[in-house]
C-alpha positions in Angstrom: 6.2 22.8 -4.5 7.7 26.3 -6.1 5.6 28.3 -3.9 6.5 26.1 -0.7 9.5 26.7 -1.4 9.3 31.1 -2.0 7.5 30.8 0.7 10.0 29.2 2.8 12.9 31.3 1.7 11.3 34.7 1.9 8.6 34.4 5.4 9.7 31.7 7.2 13.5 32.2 7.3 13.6 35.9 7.6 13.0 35.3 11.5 15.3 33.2 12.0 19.4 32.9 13.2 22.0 32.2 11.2 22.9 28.5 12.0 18.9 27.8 12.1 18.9 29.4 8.6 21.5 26.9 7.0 20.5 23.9 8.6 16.7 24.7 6.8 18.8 24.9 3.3 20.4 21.5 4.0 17.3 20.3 5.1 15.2 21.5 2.1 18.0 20.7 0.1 18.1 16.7 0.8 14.3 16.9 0.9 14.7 18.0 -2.7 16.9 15.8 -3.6 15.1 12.2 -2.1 12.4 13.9 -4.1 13.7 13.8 -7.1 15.2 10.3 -7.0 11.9 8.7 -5.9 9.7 10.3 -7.9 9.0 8.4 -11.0 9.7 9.8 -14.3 6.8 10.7 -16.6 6.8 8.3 -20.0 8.6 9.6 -23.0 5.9 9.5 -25.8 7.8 7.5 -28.5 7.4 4.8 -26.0 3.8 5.0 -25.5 2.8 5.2 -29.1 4.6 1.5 -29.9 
């Protein structure tokens, strides 16, 4: 996802207008934000040793 990401802010956006170029921060932004709330959380080990 990092390298999507590089990769989106150094190639793909250099071509691009201005409004185009903040509307693809929002965008990426909320993408990486639904992300994060849907993605499930790795187990803490304390928990998985009981």
């Amino acid at each position: 996802m990092d390298m999507l990401v590089v990769k989106l802010f150094l190639l793909d956006l250099s071509n691009i207008g201005c409004i185009e170029r903040v509307v693809s921060f929002l965008g990426v932004g909320l993408l990486m934000l639904v992300i994060g709330e849907f993605a499930p959380l790795p187990p803490r080990a304390a928990e998985t040793a009981r």
